[in-house]
VEXLUMGU-271588 format. One line per 3 residues: their letters; for each residue x, y, z of C-alpha. Coordinates in steps of 0.5 Angstrom, whole numbers. Each point is the difference from the previous one (the first is absolute). Layout:
REM residues N
A	X/Y/Z | ...
REM end
This chain:
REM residues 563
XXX	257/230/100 | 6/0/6 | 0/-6/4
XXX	5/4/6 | -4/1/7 | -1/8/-1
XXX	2/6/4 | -4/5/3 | 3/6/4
XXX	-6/5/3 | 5/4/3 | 0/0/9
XXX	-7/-1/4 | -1/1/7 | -4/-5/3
XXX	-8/2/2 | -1/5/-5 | -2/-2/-8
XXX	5/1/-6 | -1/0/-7 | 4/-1/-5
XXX	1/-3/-8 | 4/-4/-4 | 1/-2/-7
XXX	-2/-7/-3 | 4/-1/-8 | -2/-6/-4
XXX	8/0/-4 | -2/-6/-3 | -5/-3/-5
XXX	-7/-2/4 | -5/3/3 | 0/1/7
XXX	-5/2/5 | -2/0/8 | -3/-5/4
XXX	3/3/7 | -5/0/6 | 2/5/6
XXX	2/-2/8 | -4/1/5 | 5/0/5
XXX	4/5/-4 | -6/5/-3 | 3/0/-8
XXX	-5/2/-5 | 2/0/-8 | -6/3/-2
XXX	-7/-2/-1 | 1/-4/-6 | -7/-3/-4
XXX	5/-3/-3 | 8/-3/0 | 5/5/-4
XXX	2/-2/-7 | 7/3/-1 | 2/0/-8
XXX	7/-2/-2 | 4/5/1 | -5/5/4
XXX	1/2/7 | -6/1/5 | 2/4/6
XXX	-4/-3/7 | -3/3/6 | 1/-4/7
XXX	-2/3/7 | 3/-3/6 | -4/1/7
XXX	5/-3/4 | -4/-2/7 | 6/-3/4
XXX	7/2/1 | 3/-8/-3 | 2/-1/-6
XXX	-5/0/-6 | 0/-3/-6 | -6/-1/-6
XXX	1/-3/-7 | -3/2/-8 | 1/-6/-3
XXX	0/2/-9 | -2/-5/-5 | 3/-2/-6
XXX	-3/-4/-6 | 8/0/-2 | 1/-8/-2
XXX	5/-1/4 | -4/-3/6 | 5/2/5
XXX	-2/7/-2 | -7/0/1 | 0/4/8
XXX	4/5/1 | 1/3/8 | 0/6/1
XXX	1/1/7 | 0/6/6 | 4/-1/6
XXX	0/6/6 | 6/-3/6 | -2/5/5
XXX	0/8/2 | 1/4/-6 | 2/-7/-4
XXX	0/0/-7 | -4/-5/-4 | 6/-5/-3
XXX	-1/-7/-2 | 5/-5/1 | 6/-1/6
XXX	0/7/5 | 6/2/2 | 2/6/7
XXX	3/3/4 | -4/3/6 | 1/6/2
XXX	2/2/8 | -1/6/3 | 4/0/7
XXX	4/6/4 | 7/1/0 | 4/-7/3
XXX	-5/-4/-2 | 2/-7/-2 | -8/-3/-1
XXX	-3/-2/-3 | 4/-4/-5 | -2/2/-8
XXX	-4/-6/-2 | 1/-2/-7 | -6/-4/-2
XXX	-3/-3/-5 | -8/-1/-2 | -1/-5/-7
XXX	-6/2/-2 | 2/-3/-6 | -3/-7/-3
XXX	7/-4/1 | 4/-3/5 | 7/4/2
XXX	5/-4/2 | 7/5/-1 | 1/8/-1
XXX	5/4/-1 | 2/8/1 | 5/6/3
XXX	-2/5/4 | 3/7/-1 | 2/2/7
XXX	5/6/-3 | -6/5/3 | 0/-2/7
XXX	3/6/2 | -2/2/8 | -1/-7/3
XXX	6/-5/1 | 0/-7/-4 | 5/-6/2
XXX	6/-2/-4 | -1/-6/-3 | -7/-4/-3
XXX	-1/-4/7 | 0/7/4 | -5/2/-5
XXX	-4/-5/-2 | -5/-4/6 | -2/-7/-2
XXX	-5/-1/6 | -6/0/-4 | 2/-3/-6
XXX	-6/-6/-3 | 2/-6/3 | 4/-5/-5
XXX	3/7/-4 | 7/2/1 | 1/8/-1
XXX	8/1/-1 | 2/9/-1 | 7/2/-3
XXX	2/7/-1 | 3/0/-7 | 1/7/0
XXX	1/5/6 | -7/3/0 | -3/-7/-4
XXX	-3/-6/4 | -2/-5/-4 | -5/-6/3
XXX	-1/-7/-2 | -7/-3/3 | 0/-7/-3
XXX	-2/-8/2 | 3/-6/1 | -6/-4/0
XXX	-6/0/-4 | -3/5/5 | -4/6/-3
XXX	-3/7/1 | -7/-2/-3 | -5/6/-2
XXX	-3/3/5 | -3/7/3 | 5/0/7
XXX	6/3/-1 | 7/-5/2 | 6/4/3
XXX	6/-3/-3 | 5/3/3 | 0/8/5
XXX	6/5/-1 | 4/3/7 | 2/7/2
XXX	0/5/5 | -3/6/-1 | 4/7/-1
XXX	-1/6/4 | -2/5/-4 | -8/0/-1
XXX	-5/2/-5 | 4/-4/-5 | 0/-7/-4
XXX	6/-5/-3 | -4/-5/-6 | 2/-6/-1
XXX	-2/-1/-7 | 0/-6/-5 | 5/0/-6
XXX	-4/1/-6 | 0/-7/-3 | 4/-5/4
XXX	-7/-2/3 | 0/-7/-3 | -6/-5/3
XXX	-1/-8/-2 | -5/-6/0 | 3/-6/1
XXX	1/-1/-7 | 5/5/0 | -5/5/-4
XXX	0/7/1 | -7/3/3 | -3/6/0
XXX	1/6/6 | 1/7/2 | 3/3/6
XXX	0/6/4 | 6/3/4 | 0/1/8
XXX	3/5/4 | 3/2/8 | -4/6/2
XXX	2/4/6 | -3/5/4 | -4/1/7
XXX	-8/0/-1 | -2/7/1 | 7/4/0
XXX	-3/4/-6 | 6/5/0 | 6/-6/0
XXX	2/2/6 | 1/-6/4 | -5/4/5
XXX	-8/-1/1 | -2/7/2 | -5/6/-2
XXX	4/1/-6 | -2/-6/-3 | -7/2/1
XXX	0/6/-3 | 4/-2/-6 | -6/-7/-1
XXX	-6/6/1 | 3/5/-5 | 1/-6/-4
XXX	-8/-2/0 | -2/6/-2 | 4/2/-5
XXX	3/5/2 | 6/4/-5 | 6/-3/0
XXX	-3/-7/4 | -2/-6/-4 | -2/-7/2
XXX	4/-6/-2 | -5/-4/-6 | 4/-6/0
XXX	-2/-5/6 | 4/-5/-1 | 6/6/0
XXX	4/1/8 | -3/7/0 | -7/-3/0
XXX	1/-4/5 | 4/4/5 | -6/5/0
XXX	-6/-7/0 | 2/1/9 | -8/-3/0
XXX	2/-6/-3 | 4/-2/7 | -7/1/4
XXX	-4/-3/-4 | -1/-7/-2 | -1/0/-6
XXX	4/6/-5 | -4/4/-4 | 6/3/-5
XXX	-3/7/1 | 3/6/2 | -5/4/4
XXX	-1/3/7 | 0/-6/3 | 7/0/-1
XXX	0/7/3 | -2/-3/6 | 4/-6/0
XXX	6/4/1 | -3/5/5 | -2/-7/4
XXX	8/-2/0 | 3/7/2 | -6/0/6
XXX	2/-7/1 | -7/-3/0 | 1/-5/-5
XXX	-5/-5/3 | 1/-6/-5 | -3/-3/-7
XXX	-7/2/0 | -6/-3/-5 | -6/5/2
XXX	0/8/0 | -1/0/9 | -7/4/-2
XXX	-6/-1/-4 | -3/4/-7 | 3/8/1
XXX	-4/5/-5 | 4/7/-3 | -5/6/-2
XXX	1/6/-3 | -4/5/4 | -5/5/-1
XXX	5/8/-1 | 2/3/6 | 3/6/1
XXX	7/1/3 | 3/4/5 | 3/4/-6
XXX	-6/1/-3 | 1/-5/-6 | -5/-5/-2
XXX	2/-8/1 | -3/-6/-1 | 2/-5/7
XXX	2/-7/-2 | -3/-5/7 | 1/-5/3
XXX	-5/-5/2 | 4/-5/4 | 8/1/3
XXX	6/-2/-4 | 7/2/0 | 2/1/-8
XXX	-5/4/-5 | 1/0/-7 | -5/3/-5
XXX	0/2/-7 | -6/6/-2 | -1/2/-7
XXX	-2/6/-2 | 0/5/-7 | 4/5/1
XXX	-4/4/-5 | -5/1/5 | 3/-1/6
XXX	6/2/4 | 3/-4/5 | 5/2/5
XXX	5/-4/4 | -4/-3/6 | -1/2/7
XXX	2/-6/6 | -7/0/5 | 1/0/7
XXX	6/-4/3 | 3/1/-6 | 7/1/5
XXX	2/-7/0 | -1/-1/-8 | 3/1/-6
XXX	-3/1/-6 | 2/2/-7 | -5/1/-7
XXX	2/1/-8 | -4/3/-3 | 0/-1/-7
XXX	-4/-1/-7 | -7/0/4 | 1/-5/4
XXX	2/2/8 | 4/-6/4 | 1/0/8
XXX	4/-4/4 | -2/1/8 | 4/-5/4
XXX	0/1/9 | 5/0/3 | -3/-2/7
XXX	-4/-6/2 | -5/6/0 | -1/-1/-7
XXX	-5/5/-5 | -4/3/5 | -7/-1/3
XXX	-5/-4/-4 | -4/6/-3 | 4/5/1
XXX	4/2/-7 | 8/-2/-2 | 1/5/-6
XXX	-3/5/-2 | 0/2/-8 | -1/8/-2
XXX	-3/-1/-6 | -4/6/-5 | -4/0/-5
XXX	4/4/-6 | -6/3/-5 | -7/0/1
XXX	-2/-8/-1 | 1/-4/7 | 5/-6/0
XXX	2/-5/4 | 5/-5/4 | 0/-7/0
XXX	3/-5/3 | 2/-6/-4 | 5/-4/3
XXX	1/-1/9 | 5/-4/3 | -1/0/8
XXX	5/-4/5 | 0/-2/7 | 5/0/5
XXX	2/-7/-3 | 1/3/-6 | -5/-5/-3
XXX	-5/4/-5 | -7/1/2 | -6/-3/-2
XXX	-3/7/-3 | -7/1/-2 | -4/6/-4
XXX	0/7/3 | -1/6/-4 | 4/0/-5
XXX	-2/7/-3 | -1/7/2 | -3/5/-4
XXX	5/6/0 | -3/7/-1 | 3/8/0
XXX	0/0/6 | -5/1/6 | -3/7/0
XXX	2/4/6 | -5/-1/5 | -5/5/2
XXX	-3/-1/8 | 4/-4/4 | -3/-7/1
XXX	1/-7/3 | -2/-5/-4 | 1/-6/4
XXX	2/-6/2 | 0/-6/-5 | 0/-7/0
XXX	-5/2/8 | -1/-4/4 | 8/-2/-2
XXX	5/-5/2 | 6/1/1 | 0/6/-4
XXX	-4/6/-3 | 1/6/-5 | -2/6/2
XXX	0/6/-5 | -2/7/1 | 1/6/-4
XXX	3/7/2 | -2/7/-5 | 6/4/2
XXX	7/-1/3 | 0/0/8 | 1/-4/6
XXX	-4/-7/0 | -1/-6/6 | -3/-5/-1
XXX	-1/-4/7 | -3/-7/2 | -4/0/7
XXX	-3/-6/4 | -7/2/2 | 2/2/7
XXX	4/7/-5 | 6/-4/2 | 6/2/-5
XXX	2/-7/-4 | 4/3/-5 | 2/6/-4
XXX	0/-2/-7 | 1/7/-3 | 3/6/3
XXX	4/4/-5 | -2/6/-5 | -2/-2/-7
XXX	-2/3/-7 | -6/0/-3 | -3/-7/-2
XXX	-3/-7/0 | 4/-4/5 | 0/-7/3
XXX	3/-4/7 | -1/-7/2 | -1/-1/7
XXX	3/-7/3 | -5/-1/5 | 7/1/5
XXX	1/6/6 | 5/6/0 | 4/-6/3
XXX	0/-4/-7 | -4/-5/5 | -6/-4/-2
XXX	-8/3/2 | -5/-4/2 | -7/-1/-4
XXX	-5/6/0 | -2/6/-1 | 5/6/-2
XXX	-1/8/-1 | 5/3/-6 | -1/7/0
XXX	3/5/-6 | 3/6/3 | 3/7/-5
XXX	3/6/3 | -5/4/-3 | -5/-3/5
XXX	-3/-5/-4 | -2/-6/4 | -4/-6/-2
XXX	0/-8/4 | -3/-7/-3 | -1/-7/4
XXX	4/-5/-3 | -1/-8/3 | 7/-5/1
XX	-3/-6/-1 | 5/-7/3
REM end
């Protein structure tokens, strides 16, 4: 067997989710090896359940399936340990180990070398790039060596000389960092003791030394710093050369929430961030998270304590929120309990097409919503915003089976009443069999852009060949009744003609006019919020809703507010 520490690359994993990934053990030698790992609680790897260890024959390899359940944003570390029965007894353990450095890290053994990424607005000048160091590895570094490439760093201003680029006010104590510019766009840096101080292996990044700049004025741009291939160079106090990776840094410049890059926060960039969501043509959101493009949409993370690297219609409202000026400071709690989005029974429109109405339970001010469906038997249309839907914007792909809404308030009214639709969606059945929606994914948003806590509502609705059209007129009544704050009242209209529907107090005083328009023949539905013609709330009590026609037709029902 090989004695060297081995190496294991699964590629990046984000901190709170599960990965997986495999490696392949050789044996080049002549004995037989096998495994005797066990498995890190604290990390959650898992070799396989094994009866019995692995042998590996001279010359064979086996390929070895790890999962990693990370449980906190911190460094992360497991070891398999193989045996040998070589003679030489300095070969019998053989430690392969798996190290996870943070956000997005790649499993390394050894010295870890970076350079931090900065995100920051035109003029910026802090934070300074940190270069750190993390040795995970088993030896003490006493010395390192390397060049950075600053030949790409295009928009942002670096000084003239090292000692203008080069911060060592962080440096370990006992190291001594000196930087050189051996060619124009070349600084090389030397990190190195005097005594017999070291950096031992630890799990704790040490900032050796930070770089200094001042942004540039262009946004949605990024100058990297990158380290030249090969000149990276670490060593014990030996003088051996140990084992390391690195990754390379950037200056990201740009503002939060100026999509379009105009150096302006204003309805453009929301319409451009909801476009986006959707998926609408010719729109895409960025995939990489840790790319200046993600971050100047991520505006949510600016109101909340804790990043959530997504890109939704919480940061729809985020930007809503700096245009209407009421950022309100980081947030930890949605400022509202649990809200349920249903999809509702079929109504009929006012254009006589039949729509499946998607309700809220509870207020928000943002709505996101995916719906499924099979286009071979159903035929979804571009969805209707419900009442009050003046003062939002909301946009819908409809593609591949799959209908994507984004609905986001451009008030501090928010989506509407409670009880009362935001979206209507026309849908049909197209052969004879019924279909369905489904609702299978919902993000709702708060003022303070902080999603919602969200439980189940209806997430399916049967969709038919539409509603046959009606042979009498009828009012079906209210529902939920007795209701607070809102009821739903349907009735249906056999022929086109002039329809009131009107609610009353006991003494036959008009409270308010829900309905006075002519309508074609159908089913329909309106809710009534408990509130005058005025938009004034009502007491609790009884109240009359008459159903009135052009034709004649009359017909009244009780209804009972309860607060």
């Amino acid at each position: 067997g090989n004695s060297d520490n081995g190496n294991s690359d699964h590629g990046n994993s984000d901190h709170g989710n599960s990965d997986h990934g495999n490696s392949d053990l050789g044996n080049s030698d002549h004995g037989n090896g096998d495994n005797s790992g066990g498995t890190n609680d604290d990390l959650g790897a898992e070799d396989g359940d094994h009866e019995r260890p692995w042998v590996i024959p001279p010359g064979h390899y086996v390929e070895v399936d790890f999962v990693f359940n990370p449980r906190q944003n911190d460094i992360i570390q497991e070891t398999l340990v193989l045996l040998t029965n070589d003679e030489d007894p300095a070969d019998k353990e053989i430690p392969v180990v798996f190290i996870g450095t943070g956000f997005g890290a790649e499993v390394v053994q050894g010295t870890f070398l970076d350079i931090t990424e900065v995100f920051v607005r035109p003029g910026d000048s802090q934070p300074n790039l940190d270069i750190r160091l993390i040795n995970t590895g088993q030896s003490h570094v006493a010395g390192l060596q390397f060049d950075l490439d600053l030949s790409d760093v295009e928009h942002s201003q670096l000084g003239d000389t090292a000692e203008e680029i080069l911060n060592n006010a962080f440096t370990p104590n006992g190291f001594e960092v000196f930087g050189h510019l051996v060619a124009e766009n070349t600084l090389r840096v030397v990190v190195f003791t005097l005594d017999t101080l070291t950096i031992p292996p630890s799990t704790s990044p040490v900032i050796l030394a930070s770089l200094r700049y001042t942004a540039g004025q262009e946004v949605g741009v990024e100058d990297p710093i990158d380290f030249v291939q090969g000149s990276l160079k670490v060593s014990d106090l030996d003088g051996n050369l140990l084992m390391f990776s690195s990754e390379n840094g950037a200056i990201q410049i740009g503002i939060p929430g100026d999509v379009n890059r105009d150096k302006a926060i204003d309805i453009r960039d929301v319409v451009v961030l909801v476009a986006e969501i959707v998926g609408r043509q010719g729109f895409e959101l960025p995939g990489d998270e840790r790319g200046v493009a993600f971050k100047i949409r991520n505006a949510s993370d600016e109101e909340n304590e804790n990043g959530d690297q997504q890109l939704d219609v919480a940061d729809a409202i985020a930007i809503i929120n700096k245009i209407l000026g009421i950022f309100q400071g980081p947030v930890a709690k949605p400022v509202s309990g649990p809200v349920a989005l249903s999809l509702s029974p079929a109504v009929t429109l006012a254009d006589g097409r039949t729509a499946i109405p998607l309700t809220l339970d509870g207020p928000a001010v943002g709505l996101e919503a995916t719906i499924s469906f099979d286009p071979a038997r159903v035929k979804v249309e571009t969805p209707v915003a419900g009442e009050g839907g003046g003062n939002w914007l909301m946009d819908s792909r409809i593609e591949n089976g799959q209908l994507r809404i984004v609905v986001v308030s451009l008030s501090a009214q928010g989506l509407g009443t409670p009880g009362q639709p935001v979206v209507y969606i026309p849908a049909l059945a197209i052969g004879e069999e019924t279909g369905s929606l489904d609702l299978v994914r919902v993000v709702l948003v708060d003022r303070s852009a902080r999603r919602h806590d969200t439980v189940a509502g209806v997430t399916t609705q049967t969709v038919g060949k539409g509603l046959a059209t009606p042979k009498a007129f009828a009012l079906v009544g209210a529902r939920p009744n007795p209701f607070n704050p809102a009821t739903e009242i349907r009735y249906q209209v056999p022929q086109q003609t002039h329809i009131s529907l009107i609610v009353y107090n006991l003494l036959g005083q008009e409270v308010v006019r829900l309905v006075d328009k002519v309508q074609s023949a159908g089913w329909y539905s309106v809710t009534w919020n408990a509130r005058n013609g005025a938009g004034q709330p009502v007491s609790s009590g009884v109240y009359m809703y008459r159903l009135i026609s052009g034709t004649g037709y009359t017909e009244s029902k009780r209804m009972t507010l309860l607060k």
